[in-house]
N, C-alpha and C positions, 0 to 999 in steps of 0.2 A: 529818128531825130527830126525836130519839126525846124521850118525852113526859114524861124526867127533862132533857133539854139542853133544850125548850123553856121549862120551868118555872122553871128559872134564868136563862132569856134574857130577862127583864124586868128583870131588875138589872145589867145589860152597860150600861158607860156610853155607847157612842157607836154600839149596833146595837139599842138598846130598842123603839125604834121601827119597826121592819123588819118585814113582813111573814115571819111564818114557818107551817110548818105540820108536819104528823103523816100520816101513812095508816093507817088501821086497817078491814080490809075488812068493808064496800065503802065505804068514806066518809073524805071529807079534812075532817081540820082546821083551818080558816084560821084564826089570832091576829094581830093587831095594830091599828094603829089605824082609827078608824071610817072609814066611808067606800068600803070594797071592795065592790063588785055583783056581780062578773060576774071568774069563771074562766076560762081556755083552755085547753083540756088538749090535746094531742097526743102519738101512741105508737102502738106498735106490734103490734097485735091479734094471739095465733094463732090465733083465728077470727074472720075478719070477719063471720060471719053473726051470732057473737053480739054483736060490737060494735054489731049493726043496720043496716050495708052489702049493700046487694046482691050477690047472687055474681060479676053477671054485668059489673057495672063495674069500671074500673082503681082497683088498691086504693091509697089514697092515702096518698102514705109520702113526707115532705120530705126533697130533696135533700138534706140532712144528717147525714143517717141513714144512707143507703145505705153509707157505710164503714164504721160500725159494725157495722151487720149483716153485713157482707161476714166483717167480720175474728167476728164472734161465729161466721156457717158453719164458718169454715176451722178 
């Protein structure tokens, strides 16, 4: 969400309340109501070493993904 559509997303009558957010590198913006700890992020590194994975383990990538990236190769 870009950080002129979040700024009006507080006056949306029936998604006010939603969790939304921004990226602006290297840092995400979380808005909405109190209460949020703890993000999960998952993605698809083009360096795992800089992600901080070892080279020499299986890189981990959720079945769900795998079409995606199939069809982004071809």
């Amino acid at each position: 969400m870009s950080e002129q559509r979040r700024f009006f997303h507080r006056y949306v009558k029936y998604t006010k309340n939603e969790y939304t957010y921004h990226y602006e590198k290297p840092w995400i913006y979380i808005y909405g109501p109190d209460g949020l700890r703890y993000i999960r992020l998952t993605g698809v590194f083009e360096n795992p070493i800089d992600a901080g994975l070892d080279p020499d383990d299986v890189y981990p990538m959720p079945i769900n993904m795998i079409p995606t990236l199939k069809q982004l190769i071809f």
